[in-house]
C-alpha positions as CSV (number, residue, x, y, z in Angstrom):
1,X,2.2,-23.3,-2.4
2,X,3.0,-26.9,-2.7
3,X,6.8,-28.6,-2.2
4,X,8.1,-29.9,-5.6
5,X,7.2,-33.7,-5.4
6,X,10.0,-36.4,-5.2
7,X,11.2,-37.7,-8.0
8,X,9.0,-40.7,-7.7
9,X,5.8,-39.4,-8.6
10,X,7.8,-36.2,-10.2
11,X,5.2,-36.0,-13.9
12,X,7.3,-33.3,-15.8
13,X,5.2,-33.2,-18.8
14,X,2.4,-32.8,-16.6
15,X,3.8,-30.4,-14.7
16,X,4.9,-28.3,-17.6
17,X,1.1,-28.3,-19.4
18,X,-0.2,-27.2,-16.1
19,X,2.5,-24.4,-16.5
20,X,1.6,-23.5,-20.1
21,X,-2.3,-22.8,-18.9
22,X,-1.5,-20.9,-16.1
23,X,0.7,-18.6,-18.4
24,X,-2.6,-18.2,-20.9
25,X,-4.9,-17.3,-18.0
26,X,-2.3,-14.6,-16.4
27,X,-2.3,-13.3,-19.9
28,X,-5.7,-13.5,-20.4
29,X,-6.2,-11.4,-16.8
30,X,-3.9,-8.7,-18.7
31,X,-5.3,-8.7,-21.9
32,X,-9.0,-8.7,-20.5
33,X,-7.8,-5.6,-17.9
34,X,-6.6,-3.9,-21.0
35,X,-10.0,-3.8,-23.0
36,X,-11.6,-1.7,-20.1
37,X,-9.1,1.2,-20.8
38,X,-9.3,4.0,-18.8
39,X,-12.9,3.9,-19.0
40,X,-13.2,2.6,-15.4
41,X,-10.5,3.7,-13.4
42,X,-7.5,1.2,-11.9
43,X,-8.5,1.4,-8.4
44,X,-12.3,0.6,-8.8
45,X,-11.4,-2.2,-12.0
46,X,-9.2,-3.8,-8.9
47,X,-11.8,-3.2,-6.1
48,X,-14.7,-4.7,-8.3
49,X,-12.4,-7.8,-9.0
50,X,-11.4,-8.9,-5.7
51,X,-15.3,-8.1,-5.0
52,X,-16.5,-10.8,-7.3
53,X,-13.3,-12.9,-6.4
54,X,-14.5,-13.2,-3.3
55,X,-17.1,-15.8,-4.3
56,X,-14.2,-18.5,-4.7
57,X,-13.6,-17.9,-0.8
58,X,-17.2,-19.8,-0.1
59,X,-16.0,-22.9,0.3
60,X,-13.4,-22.5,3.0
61,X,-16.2,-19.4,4.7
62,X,-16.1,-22.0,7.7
63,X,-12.5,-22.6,8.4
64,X,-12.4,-18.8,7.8
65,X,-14.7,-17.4,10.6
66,X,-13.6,-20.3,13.1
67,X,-9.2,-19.2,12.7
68,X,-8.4,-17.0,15.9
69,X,-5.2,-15.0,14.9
70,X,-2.8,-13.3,17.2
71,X,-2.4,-9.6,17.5
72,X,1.2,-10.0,15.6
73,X,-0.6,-12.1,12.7
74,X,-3.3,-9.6,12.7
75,X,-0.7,-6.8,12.1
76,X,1.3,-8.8,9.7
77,X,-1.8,-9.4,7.6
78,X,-2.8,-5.8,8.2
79,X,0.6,-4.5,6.7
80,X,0.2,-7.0,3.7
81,X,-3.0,-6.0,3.0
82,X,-1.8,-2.2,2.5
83,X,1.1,-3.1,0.5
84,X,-1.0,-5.6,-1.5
85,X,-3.7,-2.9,-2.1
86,X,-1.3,-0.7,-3.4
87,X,0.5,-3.4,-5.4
88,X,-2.8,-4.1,-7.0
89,X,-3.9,-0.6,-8.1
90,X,-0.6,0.3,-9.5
91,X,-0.6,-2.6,-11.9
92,X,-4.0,-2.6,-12.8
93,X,-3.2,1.2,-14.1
94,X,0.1,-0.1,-15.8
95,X,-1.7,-3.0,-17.9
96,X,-3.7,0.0,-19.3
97,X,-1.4,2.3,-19.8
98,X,1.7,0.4,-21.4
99,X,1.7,-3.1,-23.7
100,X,1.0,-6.2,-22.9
101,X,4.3,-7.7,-23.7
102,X,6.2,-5.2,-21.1
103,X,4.1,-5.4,-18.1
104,X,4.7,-9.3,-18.9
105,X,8.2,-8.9,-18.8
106,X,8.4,-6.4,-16.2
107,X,6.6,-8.6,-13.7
108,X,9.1,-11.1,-13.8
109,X,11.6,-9.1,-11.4
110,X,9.0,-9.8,-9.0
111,X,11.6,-13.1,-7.7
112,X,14.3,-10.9,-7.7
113,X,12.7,-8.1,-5.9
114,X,11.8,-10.6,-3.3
115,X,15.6,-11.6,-3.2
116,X,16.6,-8.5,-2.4
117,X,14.2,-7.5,-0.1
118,X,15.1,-11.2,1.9
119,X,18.9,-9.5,2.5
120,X,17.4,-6.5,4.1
121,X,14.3,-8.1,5.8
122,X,14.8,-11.4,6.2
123,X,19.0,-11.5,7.1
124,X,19.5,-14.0,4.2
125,X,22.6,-13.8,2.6
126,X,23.4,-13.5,-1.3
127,X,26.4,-15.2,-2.6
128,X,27.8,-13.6,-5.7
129,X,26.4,-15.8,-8.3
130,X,23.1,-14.8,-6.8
131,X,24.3,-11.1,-6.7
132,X,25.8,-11.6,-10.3
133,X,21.9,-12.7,-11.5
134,X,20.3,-9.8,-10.0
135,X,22.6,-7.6,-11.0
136,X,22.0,-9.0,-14.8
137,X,18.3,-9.2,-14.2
138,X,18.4,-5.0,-13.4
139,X,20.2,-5.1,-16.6
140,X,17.3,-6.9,-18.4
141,X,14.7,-4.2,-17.2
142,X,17.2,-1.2,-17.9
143,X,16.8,-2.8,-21.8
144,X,13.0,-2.7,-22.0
145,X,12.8,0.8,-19.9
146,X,15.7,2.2,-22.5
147,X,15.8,5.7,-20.1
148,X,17.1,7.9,-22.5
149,X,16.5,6.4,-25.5
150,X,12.8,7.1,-25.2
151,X,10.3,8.7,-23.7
152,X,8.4,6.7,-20.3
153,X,5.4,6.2,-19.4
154,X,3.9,6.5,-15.7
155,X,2.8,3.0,-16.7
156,X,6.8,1.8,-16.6
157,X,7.4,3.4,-13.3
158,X,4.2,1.7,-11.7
159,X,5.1,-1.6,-12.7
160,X,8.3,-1.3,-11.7
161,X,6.6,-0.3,-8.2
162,X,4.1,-3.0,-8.4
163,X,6.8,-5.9,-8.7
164,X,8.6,-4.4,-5.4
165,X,4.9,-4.1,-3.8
166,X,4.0,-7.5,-4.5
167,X,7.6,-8.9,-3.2
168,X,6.9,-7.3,0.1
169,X,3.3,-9.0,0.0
170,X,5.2,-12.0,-1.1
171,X,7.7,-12.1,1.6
172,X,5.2,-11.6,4.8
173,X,3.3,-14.4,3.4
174,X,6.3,-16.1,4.0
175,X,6.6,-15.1,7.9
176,X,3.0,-16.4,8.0
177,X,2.7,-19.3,6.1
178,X,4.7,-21.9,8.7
179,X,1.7,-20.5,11.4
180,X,-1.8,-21.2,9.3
181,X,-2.8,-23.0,6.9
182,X,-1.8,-21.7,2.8
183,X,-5.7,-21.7,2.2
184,X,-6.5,-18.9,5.6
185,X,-3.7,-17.0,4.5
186,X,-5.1,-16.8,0.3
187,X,-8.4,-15.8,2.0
188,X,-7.5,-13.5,4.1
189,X,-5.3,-11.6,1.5
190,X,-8.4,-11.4,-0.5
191,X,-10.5,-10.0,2.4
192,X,-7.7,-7.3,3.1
193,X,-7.7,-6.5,-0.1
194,X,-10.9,-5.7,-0.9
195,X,-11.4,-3.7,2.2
196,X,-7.9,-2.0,1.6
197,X,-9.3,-1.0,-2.3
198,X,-12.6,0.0,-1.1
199,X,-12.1,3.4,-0.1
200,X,-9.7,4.4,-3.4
201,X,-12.7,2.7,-5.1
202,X,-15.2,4.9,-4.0
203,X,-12.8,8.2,-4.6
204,X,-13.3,7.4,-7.8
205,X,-16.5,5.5,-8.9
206,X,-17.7,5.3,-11.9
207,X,-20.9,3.3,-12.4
208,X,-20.1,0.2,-14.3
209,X,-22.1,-1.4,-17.1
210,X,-23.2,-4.6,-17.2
211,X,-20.2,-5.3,-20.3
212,X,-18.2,-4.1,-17.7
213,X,-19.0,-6.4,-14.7
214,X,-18.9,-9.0,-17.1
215,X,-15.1,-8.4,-18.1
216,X,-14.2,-7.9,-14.6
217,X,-15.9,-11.4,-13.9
218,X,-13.6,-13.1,-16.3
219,X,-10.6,-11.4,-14.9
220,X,-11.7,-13.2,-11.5
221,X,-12.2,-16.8,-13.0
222,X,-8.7,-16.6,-15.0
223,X,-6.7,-15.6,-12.2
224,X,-8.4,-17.9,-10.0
225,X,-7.7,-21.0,-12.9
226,X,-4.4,-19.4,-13.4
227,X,-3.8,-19.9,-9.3
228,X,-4.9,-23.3,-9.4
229,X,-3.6,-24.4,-12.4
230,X,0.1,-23.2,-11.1
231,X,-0.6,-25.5,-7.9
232,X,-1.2,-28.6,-10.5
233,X,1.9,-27.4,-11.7
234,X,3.9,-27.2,-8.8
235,X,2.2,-31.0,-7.3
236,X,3.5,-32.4,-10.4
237,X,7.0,-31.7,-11.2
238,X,9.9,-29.7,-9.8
239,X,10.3,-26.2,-9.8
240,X,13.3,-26.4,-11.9
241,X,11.1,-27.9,-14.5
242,X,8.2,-25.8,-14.4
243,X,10.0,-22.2,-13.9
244,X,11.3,-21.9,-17.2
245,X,7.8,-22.2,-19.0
246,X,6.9,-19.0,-17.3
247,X,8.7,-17.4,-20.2
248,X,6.2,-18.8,-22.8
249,X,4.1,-15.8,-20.9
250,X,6.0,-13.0,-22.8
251,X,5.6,-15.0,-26.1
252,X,1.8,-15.0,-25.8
253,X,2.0,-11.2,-24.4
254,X,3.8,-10.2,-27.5
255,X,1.0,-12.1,-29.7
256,X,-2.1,-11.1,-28.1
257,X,-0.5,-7.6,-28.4
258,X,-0.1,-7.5,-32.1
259,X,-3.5,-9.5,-32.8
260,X,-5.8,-7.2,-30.8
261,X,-4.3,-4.4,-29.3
262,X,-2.1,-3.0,-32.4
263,X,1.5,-3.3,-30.2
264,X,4.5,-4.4,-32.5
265,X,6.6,-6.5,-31.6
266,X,9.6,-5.0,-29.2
267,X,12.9,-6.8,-29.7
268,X,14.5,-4.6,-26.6
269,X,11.4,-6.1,-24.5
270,X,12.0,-9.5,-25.6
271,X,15.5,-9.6,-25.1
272,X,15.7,-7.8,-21.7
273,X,13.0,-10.2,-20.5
274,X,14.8,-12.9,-21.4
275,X,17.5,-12.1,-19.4
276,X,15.1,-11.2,-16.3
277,X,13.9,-15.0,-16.7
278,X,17.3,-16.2,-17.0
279,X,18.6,-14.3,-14.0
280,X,15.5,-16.2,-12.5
281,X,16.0,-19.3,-13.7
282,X,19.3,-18.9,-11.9
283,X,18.1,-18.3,-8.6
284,X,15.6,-21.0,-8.5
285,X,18.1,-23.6,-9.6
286,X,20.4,-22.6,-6.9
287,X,17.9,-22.3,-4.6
288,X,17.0,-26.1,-5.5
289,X,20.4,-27.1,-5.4
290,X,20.9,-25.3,-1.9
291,X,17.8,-27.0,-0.8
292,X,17.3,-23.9,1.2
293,X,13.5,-24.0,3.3
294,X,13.2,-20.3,2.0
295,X,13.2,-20.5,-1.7
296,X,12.7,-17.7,-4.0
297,X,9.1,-17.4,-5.6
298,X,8.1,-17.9,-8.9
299,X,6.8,-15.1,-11.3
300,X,3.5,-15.4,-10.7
301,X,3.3,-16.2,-6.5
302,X,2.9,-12.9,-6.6
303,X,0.4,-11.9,-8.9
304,X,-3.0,-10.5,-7.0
């Protein structure tokens, strides 16, 4: 993704628009998932998406067949594509399975997934105000989960394994993205992908109708704008800036929710979201401050 500018051509208002529509397209790419139901099921909803995503890839089809990788890249891209795949199926079933507003809020421990996970993988070290915001941000999905206090859904427990999927696919991207270009290494995520949801797809087909294809279409074109929309972002303002908008994505969640899908309004969700984007907020303002070369992703780097 690209560098937060200098402060010289640094457009914060610009920068926090761009941020506003890529939180209504991610939305949207929820909210569009969750009118199919359970009518077609997760794996082949997810397989049929990156299908018709794949359409976007056309323009860089060139620089594509032409990049020569190395049997350690190929590997690396191998393993992302497996833990991509299953990142992908598992929250496609969550999104219809649980509301809006709490795979929303759930996805944002996706940063701090990927801060753990850099300890472990990566050797980076966490200093205790770091450790302190994950710790609070575990906190913050504890609140929305409520184990206990009510009864969970196999929705919950896949998102909660789709954030720590999609921070794995998160942090190889990482390894690779100082070798090849951040265009090869969308592509060829998308190319893995699809291959990888094939075969789940097939286990389970179930012929599609036309109304179908045509949500699953729109599901392609919003999390494509919502992509490029968050690079706008990024190229005009700081991460500091833009990161805290992200939250405005649990607002609309809880709103689209209770307009067309009949889910009240959660006050435990809202609340431990909150803190999950504070804890996150946190990390990317230290990370800034550090001006460390290995920065912590924002919620939606991950998103498939």
């Amino acid at each position: 993704m690209t560098a937060a500018p200098s402060q010289a051509v640094s457009n914060p208002v610009k920068g926090i628009l761009w941020m506003v529509v890529t939180g209504l397209c991610f939305v949207a790419v929820t909210a569009l998932v969750k009118t199919l139901g359970e009518r077609i099921p997760a794996a082949e909803s997810a397989f049929l998406r990156y299908v018709i995503g794949l359409v976007f890839l056309i323009p860089v089809w060139r620089e594509l067949v032409a990049v020569r990788l190395t049997a350690r890249q190929k590997k690396l891209f191998a393993l992302r594509g497996v833990v991509h795949t299953l990142g992908v199926i598992l929250w496609f079933y969550a999104m219809t399975r649980i509301p809006i507003a709490e795979v929303t809020a759930m996805n944002y421990l996706n940063p701090v997934y990927v801060t753990i996970l850099a300890v472990f993988l990566l050797g980076e070290k966490l200093a205790m105000r770091r450790a302190m915001a994950v710790a609070a941000a575990l906190l913050g999905a504890l609140i929305i989960l409520r184990p206990g206090f009510r009864e969970l859904d196999p929705g919950h427990i896949a998102m909660l394994a789709t954030a720590l999927l999609f921070a794995g696919s998160y942090l190889i991207a990482k390894i690779v993205s100082g070798e090849l270009p951040a265009s090869m290494v969308v592509a060829l995520l998308s190319i893995t992908v699809t291959i990888g949801l094939a075969p789940f797809a097939i286990s389970v087909w179930v012929t599609p109708t036309l109304a179908d294809l045509g949500v699953l279409a729109a599901v392609a074109c919003f999390a494509t704008a919502g992509h490029y929309s968050m690079t706008l972002a990024f190229a005009s303002a700081p991460v500091t800036v833009t990161q805290p908008v992200t939250f405005l994505q649990l607002v609309w969640s809880v709103l689209l929710g209770a307009l067309f899908f009949g889910e009240p309004a959660d006050p435990w969700v809202i609340l431990g979201g909150g803190i999950i984007m504070a804890s996150v907020i946190f990390i990317t303002w230290r990370e800034a401050r550090l001006r460390k070369s290995h920065r912590t992703p924002l919620v939606n780097e991950t998103k498939g």
